[in-house]
PDB file as gemmi writes it, atoms N, CA and C in Angstrom:
CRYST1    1.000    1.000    1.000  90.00  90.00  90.00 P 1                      
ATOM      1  N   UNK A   1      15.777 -35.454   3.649  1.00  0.00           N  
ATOM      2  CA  UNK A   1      15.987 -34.579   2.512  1.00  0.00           C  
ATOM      3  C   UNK A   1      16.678 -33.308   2.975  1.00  0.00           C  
ATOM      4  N   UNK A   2      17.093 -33.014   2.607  1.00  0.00           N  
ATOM      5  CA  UNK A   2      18.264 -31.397   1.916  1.00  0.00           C  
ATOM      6  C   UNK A   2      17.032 -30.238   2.370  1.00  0.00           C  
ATOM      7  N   UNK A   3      17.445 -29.360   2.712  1.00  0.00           N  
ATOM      8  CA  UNK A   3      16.825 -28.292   2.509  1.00  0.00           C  
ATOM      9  C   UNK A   3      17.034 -27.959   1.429  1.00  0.00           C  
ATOM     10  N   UNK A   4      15.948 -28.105   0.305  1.00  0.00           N  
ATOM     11  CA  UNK A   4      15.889 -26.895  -0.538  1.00  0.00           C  
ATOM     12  C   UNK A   4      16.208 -25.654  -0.846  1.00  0.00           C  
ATOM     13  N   UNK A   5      15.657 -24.696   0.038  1.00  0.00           N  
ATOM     14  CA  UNK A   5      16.267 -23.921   0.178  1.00  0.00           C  
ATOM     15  C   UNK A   5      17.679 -23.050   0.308  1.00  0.00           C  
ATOM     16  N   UNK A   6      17.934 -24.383   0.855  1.00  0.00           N  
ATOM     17  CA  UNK A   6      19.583 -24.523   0.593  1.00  0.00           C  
ATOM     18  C   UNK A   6      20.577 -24.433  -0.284  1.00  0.00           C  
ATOM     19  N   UNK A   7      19.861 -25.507  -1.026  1.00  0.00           N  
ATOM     20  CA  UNK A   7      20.204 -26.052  -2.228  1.00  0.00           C  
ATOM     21  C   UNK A   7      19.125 -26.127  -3.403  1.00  0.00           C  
ATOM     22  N   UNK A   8      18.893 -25.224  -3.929  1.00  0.00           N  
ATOM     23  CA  UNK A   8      18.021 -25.468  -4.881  1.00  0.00           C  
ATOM     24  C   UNK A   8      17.679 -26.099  -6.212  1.00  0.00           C  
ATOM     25  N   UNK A   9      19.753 -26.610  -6.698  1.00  0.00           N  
ATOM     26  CA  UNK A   9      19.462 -28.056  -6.999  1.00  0.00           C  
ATOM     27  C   UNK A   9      18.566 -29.331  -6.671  1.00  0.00           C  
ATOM     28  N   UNK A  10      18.849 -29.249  -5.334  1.00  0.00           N  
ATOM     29  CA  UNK A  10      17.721 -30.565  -4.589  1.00  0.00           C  
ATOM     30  C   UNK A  10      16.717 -30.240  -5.382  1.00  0.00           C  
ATOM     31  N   UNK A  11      16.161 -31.268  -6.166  1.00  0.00           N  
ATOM     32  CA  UNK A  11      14.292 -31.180  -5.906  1.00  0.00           C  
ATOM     33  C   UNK A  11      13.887 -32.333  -5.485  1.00  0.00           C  
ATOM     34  N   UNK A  12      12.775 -32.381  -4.745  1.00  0.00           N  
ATOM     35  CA  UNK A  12      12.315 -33.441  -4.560  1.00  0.00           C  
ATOM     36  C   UNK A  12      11.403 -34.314  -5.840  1.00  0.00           C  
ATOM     37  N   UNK A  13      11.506 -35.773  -5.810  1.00  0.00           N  
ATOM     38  CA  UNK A  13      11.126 -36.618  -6.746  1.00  0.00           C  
ATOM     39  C   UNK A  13       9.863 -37.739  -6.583  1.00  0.00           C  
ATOM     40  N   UNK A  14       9.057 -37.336  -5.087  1.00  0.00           N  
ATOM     41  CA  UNK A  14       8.443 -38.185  -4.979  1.00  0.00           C  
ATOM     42  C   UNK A  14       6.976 -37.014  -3.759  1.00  0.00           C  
ATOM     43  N   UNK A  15       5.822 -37.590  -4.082  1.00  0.00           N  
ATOM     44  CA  UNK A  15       4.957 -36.513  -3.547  1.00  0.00           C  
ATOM     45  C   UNK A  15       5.109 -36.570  -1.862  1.00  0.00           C  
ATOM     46  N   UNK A  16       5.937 -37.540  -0.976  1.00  0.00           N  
ATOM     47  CA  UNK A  16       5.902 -37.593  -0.222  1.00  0.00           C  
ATOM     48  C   UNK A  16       7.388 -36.427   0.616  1.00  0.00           C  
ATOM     49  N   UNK A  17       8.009 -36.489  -0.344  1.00  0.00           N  
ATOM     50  CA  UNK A  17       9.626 -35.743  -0.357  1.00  0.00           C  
ATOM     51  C   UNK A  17       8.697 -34.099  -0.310  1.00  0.00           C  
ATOM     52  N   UNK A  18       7.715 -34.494  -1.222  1.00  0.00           N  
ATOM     53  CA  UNK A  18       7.020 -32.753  -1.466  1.00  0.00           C  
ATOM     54  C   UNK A  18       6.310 -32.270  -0.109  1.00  0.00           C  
ATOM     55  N   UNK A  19       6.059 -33.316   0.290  1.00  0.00           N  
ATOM     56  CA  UNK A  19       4.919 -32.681   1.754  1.00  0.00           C  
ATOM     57  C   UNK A  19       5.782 -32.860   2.855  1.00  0.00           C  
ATOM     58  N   UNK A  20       7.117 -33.304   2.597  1.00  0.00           N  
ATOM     59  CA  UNK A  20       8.063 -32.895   3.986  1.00  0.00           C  
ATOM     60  C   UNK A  20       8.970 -31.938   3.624  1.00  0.00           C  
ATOM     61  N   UNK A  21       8.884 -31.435   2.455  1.00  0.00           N  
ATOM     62  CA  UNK A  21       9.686 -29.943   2.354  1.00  0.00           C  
ATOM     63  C   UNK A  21       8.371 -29.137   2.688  1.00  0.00           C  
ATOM     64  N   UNK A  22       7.416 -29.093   2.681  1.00  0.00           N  
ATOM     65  CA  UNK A  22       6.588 -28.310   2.674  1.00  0.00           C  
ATOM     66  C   UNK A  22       6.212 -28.288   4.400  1.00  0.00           C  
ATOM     67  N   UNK A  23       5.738 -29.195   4.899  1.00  0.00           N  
ATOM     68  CA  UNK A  23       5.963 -29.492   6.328  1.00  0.00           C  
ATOM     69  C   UNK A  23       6.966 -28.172   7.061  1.00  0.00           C  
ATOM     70  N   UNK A  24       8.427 -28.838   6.593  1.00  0.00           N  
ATOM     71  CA  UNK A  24       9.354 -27.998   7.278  1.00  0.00           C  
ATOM     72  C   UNK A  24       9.150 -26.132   6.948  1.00  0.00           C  
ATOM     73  N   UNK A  25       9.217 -26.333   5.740  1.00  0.00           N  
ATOM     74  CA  UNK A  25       8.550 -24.532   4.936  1.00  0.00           C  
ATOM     75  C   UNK A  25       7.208 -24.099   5.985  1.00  0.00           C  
ATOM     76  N   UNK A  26       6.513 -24.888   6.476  1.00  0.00           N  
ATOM     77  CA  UNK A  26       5.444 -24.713   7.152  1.00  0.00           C  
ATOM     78  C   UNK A  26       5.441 -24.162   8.766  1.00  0.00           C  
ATOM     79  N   UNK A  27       6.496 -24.847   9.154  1.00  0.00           N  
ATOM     80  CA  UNK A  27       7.112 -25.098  10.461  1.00  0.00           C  
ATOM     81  C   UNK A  27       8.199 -23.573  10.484  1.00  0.00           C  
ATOM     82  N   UNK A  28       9.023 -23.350   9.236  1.00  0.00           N  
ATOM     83  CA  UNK A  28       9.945 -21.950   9.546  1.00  0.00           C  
ATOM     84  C   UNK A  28       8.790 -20.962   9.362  1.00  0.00           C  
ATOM     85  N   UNK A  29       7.878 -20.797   8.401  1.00  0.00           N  
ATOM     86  CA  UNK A  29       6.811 -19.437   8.404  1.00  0.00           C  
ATOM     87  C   UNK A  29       6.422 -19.517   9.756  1.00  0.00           C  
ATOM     88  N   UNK A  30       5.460 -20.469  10.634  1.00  0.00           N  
ATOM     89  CA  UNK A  30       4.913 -20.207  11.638  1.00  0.00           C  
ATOM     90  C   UNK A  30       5.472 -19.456  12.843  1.00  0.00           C  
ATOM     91  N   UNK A  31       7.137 -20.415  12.720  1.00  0.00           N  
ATOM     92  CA  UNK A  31       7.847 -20.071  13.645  1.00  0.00           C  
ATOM     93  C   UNK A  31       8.366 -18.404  13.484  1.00  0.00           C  
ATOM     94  N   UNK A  32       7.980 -17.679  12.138  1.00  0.00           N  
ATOM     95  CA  UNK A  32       8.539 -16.490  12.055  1.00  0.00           C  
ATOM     96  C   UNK A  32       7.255 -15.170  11.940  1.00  0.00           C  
ATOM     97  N   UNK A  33       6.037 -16.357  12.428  1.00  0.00           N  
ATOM     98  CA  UNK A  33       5.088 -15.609  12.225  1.00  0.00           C  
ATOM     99  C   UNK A  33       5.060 -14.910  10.723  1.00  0.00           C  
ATOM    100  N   UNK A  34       5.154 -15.471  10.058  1.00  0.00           N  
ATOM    101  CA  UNK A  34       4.609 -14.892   8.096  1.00  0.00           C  
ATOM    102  C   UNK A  34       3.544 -15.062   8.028  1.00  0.00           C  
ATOM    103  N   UNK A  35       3.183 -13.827   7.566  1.00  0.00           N  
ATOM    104  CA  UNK A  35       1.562 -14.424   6.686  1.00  0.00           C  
ATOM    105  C   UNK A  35       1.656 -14.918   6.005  1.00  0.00           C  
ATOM    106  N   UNK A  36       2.934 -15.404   4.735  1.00  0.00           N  
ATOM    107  CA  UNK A  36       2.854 -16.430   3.868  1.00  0.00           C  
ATOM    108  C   UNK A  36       2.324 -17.550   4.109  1.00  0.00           C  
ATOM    109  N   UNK A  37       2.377 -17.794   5.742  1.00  0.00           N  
ATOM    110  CA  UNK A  37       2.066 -19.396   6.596  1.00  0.00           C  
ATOM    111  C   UNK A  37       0.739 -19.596   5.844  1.00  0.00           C  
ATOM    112  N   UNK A  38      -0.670 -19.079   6.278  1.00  0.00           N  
ATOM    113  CA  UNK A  38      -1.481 -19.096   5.013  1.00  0.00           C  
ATOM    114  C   UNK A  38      -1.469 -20.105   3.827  1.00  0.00           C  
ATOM    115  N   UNK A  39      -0.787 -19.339   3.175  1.00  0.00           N  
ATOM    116  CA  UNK A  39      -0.815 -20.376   1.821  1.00  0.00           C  
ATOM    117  C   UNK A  39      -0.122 -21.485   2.089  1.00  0.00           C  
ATOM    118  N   UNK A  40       0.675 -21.756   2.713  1.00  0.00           N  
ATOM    119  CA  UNK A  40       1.874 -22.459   2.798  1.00  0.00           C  
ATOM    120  C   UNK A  40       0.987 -23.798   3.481  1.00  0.00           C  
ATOM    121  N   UNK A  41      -0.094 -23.728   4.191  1.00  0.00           N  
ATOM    122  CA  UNK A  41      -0.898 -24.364   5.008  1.00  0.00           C  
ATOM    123  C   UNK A  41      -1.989 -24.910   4.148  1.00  0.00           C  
ATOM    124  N   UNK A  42      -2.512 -24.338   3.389  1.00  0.00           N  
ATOM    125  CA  UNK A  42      -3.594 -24.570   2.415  1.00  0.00           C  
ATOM    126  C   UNK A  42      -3.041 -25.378   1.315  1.00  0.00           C  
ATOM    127  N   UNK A  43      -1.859 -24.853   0.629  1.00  0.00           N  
ATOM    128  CA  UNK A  43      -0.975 -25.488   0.093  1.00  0.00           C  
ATOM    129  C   UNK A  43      -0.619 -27.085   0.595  1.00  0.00           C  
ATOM    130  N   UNK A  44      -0.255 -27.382   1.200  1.00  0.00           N  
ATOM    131  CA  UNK A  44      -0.032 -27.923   2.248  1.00  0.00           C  
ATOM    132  C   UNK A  44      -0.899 -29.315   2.290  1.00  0.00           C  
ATOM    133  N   UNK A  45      -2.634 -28.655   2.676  1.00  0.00           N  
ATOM    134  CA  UNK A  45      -3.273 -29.593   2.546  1.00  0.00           C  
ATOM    135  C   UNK A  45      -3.739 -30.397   1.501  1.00  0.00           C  
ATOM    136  N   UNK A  46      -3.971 -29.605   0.425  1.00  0.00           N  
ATOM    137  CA  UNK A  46      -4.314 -29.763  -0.922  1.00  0.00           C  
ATOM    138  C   UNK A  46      -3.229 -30.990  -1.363  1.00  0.00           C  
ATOM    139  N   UNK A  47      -1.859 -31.200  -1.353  1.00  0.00           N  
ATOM    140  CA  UNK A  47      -1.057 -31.762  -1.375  1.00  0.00           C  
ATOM    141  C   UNK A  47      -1.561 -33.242  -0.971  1.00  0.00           C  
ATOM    142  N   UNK A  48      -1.624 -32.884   0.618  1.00  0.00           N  
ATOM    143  CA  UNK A  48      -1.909 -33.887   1.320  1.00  0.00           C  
ATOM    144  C   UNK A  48      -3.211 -34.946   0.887  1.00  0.00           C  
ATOM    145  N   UNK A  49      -3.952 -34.027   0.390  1.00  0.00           N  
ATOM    146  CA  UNK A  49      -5.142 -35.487  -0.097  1.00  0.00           C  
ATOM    147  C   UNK A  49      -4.786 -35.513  -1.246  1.00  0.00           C  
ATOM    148  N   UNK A  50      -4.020 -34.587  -1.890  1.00  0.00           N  
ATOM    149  CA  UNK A  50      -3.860 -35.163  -3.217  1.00  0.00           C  
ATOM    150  C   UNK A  50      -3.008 -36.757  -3.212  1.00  0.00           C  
ATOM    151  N   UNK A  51      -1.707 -36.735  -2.392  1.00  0.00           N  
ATOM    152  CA  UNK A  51      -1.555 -37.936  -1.763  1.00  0.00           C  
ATOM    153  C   UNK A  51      -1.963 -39.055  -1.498  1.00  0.00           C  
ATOM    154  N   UNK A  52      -3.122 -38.751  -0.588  1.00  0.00           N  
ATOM    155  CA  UNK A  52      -3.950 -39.867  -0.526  1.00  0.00           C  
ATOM    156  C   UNK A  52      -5.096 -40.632  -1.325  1.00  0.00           C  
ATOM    157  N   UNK A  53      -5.402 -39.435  -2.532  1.00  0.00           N  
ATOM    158  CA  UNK A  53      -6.008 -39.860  -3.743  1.00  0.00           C  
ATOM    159  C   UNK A  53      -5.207 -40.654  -4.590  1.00  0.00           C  
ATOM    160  N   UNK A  54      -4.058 -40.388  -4.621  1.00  0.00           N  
ATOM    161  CA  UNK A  54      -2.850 -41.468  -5.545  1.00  0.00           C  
ATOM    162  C   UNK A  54      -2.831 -43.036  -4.782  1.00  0.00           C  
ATOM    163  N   UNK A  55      -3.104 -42.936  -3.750  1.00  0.00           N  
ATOM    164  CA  UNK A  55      -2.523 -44.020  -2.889  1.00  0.00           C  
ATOM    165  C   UNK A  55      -4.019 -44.766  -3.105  1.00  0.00           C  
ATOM    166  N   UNK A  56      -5.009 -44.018  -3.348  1.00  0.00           N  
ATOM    167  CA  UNK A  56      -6.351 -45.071  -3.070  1.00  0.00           C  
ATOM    168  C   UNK A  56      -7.234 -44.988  -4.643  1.00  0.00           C  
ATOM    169  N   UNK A  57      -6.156 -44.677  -5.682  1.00  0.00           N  
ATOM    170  CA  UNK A  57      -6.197 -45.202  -7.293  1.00  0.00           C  
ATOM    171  C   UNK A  57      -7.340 -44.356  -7.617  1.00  0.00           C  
ATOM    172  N   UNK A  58      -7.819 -43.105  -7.513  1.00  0.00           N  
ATOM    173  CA  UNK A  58      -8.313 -41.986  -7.679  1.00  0.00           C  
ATOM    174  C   UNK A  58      -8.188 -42.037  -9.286  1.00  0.00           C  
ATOM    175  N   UNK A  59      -6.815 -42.119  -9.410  1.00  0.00           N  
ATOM    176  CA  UNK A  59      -6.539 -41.341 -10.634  1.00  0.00           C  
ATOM    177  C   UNK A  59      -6.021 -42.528 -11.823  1.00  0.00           C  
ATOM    178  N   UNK A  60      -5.853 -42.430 -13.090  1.00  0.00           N  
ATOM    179  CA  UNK A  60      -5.650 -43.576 -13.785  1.00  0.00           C  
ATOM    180  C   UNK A  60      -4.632 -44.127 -13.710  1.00  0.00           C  
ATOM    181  N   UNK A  61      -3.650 -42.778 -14.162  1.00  0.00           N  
ATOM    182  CA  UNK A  61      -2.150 -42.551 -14.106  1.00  0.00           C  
ATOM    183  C   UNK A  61      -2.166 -42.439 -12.820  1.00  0.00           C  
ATOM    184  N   UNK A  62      -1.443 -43.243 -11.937  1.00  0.00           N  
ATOM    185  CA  UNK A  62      -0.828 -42.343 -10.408  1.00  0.00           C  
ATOM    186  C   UNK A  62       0.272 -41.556 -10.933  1.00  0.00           C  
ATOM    187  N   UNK A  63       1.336 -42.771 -11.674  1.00  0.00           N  
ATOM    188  CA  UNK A  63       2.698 -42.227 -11.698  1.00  0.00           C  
ATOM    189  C   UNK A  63       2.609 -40.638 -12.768  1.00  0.00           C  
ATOM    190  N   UNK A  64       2.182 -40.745 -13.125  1.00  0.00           N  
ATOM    191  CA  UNK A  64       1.796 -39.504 -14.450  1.00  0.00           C  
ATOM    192  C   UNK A  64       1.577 -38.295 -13.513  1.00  0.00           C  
ATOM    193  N   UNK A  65       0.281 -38.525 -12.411  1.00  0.00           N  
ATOM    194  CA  UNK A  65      -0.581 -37.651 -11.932  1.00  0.00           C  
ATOM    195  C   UNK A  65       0.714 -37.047 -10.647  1.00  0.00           C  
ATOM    196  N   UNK A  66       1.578 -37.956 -10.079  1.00  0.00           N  
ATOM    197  CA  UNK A  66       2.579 -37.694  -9.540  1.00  0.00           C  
ATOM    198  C   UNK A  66       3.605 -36.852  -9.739  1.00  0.00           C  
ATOM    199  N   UNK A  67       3.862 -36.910 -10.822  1.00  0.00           N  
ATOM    200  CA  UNK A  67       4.853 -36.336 -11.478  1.00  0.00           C  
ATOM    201  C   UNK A  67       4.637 -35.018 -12.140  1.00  0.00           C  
ATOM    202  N   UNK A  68       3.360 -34.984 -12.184  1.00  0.00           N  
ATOM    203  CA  UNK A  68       2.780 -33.086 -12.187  1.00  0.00           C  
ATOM    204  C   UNK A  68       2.624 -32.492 -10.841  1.00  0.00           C  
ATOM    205  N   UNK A  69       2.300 -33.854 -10.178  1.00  0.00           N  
ATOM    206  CA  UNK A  69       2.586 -32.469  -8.740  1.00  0.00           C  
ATOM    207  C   UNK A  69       3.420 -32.223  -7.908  1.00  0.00           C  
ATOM    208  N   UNK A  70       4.660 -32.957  -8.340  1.00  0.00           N  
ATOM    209  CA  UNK A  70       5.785 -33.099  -7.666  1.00  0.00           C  
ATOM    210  C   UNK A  70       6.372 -32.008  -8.927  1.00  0.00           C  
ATOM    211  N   UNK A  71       6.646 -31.628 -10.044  1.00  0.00           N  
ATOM    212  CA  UNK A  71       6.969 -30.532 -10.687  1.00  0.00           C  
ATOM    213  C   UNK A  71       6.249 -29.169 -10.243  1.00  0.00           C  
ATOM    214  N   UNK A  72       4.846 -29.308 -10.247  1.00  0.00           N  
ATOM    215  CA  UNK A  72       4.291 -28.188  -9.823  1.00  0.00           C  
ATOM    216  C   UNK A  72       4.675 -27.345  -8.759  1.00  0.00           C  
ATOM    217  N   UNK A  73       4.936 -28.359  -7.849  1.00  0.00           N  
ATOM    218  CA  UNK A  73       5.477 -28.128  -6.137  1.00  0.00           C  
ATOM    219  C   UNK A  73       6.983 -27.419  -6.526  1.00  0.00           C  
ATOM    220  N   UNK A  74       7.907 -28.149  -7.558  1.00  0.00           N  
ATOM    221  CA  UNK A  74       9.145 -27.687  -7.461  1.00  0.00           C  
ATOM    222  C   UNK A  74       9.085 -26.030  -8.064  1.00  0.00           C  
ATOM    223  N   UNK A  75       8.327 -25.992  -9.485  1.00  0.00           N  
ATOM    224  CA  UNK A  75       7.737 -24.372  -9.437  1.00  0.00           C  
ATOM    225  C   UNK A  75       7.723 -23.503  -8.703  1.00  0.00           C  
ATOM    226  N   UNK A  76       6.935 -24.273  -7.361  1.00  0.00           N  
ATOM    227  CA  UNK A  76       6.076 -23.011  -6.285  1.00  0.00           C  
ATOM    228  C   UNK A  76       8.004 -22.948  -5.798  1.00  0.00           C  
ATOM    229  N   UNK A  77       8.512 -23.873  -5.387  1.00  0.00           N  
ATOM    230  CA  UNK A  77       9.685 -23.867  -4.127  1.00  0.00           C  
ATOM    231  C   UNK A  77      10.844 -22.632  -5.360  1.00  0.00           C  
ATOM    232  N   UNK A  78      11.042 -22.828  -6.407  1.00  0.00           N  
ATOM    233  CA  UNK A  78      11.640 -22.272  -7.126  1.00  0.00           C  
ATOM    234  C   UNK A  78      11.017 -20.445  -7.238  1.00  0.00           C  
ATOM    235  N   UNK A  79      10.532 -20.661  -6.922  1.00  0.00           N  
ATOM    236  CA  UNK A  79       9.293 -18.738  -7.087  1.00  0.00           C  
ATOM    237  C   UNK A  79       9.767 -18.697  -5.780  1.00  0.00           C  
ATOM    238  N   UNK A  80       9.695 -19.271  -4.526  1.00  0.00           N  
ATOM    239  CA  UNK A  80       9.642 -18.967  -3.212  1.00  0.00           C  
ATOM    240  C   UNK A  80      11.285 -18.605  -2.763  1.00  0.00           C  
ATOM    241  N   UNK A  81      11.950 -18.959  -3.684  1.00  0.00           N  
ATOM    242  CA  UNK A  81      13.214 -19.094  -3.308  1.00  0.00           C  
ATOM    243  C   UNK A  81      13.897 -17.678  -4.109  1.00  0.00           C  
ATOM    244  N   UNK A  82      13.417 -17.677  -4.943  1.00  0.00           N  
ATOM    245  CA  UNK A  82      13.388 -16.439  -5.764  1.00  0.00           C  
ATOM    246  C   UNK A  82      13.191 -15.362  -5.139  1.00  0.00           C  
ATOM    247  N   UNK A  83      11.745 -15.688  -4.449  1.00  0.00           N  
ATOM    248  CA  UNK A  83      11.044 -13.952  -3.754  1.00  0.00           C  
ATOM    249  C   UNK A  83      12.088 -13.913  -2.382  1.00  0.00           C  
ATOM    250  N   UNK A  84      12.286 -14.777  -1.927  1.00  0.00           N  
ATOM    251  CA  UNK A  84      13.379 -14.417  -0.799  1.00  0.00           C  
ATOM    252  C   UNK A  84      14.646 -14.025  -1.006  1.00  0.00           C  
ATOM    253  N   UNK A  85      15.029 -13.917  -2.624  1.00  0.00           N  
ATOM    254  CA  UNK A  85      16.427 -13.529  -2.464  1.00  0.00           C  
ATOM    255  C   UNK A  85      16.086 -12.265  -2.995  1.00  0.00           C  
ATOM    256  N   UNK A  86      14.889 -11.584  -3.314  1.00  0.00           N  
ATOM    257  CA  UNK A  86      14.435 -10.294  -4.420  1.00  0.00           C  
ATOM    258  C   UNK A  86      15.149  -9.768  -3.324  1.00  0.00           C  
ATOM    259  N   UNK A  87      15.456  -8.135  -3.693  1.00  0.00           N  
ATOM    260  CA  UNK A  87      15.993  -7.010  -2.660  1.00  0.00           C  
ATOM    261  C   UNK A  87      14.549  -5.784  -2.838  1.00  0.00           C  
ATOM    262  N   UNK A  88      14.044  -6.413  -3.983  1.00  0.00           N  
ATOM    263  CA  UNK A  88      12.584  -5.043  -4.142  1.00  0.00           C  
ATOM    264  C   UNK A  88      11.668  -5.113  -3.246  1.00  0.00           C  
ATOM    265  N   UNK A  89      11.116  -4.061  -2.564  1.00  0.00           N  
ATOM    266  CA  UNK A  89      10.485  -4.357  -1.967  1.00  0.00           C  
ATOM    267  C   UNK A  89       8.805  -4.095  -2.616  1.00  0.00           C  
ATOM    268  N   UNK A  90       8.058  -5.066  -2.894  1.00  0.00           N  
ATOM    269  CA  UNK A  90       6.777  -5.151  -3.373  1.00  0.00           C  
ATOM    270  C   UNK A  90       5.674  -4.288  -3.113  1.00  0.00           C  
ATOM    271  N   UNK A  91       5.314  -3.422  -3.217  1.00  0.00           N  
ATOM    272  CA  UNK A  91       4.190  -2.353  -2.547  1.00  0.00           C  
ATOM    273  C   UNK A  91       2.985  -2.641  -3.194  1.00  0.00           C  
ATOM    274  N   UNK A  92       2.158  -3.111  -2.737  1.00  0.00           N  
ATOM    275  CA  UNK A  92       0.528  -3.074  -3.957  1.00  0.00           C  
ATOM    276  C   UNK A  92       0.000  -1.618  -4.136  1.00  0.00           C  
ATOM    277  N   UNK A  93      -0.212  -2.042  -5.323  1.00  0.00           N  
ATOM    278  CA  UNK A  93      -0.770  -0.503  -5.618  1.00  0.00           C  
ATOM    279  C   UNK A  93      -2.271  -0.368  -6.094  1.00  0.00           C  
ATOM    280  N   UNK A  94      -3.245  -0.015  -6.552  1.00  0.00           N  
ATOM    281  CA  UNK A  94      -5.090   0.207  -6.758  1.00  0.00           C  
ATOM    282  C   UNK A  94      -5.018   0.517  -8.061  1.00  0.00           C  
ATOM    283  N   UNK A  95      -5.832  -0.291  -8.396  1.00  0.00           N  
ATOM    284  CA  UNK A  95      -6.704   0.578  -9.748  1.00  0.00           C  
ATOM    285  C   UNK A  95      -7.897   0.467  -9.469  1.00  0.00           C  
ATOM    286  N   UNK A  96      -8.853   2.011 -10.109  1.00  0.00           N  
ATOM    287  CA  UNK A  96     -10.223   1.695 -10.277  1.00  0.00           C  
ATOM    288  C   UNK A  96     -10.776   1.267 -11.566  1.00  0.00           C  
ATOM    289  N   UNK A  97     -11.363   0.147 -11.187  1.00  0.00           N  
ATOM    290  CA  UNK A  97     -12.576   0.253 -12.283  1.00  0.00           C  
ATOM    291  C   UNK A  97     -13.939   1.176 -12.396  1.00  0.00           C  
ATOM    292  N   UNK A  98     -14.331   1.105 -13.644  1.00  0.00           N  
ATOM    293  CA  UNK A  98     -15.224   1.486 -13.872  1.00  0.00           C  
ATOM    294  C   UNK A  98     -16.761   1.889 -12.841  1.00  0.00           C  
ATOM    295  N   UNK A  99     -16.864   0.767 -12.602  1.00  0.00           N  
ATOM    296  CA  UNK A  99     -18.038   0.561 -11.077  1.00  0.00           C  
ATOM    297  C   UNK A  99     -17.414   1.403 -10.036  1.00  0.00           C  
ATOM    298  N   UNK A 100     -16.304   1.690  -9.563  1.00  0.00           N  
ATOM    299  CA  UNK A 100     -16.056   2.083  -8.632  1.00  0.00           C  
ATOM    300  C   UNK A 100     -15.403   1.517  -7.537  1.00  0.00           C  
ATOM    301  N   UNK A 101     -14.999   0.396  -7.745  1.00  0.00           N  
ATOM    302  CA  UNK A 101     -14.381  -0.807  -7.254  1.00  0.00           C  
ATOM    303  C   UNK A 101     -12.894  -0.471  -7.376  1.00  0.00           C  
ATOM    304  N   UNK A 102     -12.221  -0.486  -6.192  1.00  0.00           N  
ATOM    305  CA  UNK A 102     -10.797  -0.607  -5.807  1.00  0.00           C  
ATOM    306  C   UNK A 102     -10.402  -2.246  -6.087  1.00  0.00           C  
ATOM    307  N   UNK A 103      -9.738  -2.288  -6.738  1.00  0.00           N  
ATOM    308  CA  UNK A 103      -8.810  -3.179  -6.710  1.00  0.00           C  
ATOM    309  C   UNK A 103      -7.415  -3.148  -6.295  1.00  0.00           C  
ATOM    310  N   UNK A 104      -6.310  -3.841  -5.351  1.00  0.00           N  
ATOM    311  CA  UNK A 104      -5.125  -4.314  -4.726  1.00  0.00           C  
ATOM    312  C   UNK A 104      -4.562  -4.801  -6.228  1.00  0.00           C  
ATOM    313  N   UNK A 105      -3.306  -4.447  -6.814  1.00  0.00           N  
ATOM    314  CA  UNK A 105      -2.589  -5.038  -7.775  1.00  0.00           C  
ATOM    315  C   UNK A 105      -1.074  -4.357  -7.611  1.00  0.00           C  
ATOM    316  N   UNK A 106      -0.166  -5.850  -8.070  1.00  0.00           N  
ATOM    317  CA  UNK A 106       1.167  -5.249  -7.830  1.00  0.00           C  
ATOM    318  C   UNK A 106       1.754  -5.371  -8.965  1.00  0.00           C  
ATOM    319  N   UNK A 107       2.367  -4.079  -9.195  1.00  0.00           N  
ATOM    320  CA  UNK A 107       3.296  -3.360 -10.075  1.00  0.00           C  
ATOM    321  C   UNK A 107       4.657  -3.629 -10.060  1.00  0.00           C  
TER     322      UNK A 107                                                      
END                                                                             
């Protein structure tokens, strides 16, 4: 498969196409040290048994149940591709609540 990234026409069409773009996405964060790696890893796994729940008839629909998470996935790659071309740079900013509780939220 295409890098995505590349080409963001490409999407992938099959959940296995999804966990080797994700693989490789996995493989450039680490290698660049991101904390995105994180999600990208968790992500990642979740995928991965979701996979293997299709394959061992988990679900009623495979092809149905497939085809939401192979869209879902193209979502995340489409946001990811997005935040890498932003030029803003994101700062979190606090609100308090009531209790006294800081909350992290970005503006």
């Amino acid at each position: 498969m295409n890098d995505i990234a590349q080409n963001p026409n490409e999407q992938p069409s099959s959940i296995q196409q999804v966990i080797d773009e994700m693989t490789r996405r996995l493989d450039k964060l680490q290698g660049r040290q991101d904390h995105r790696v994180i999600f990208q890893r968790v992500y990642l796994l979740m995928t991965k048994e979701m996979h293997l729940r299709l394959e061992n008839g988990f679900f009623r629909d495979t092809m149905w149940m497939e085809r939401v998470l192979v869209r879902f996935a193209c979502y995340y790659f489409e946001a990811e591709i997005q935040g890498y071309q932003e030029t803003t740079i994101v700062r979190p900013k606090y609100i308090s609540i009531n209790s006294g509780l800081v909350f992290p939220v970005v503006l």
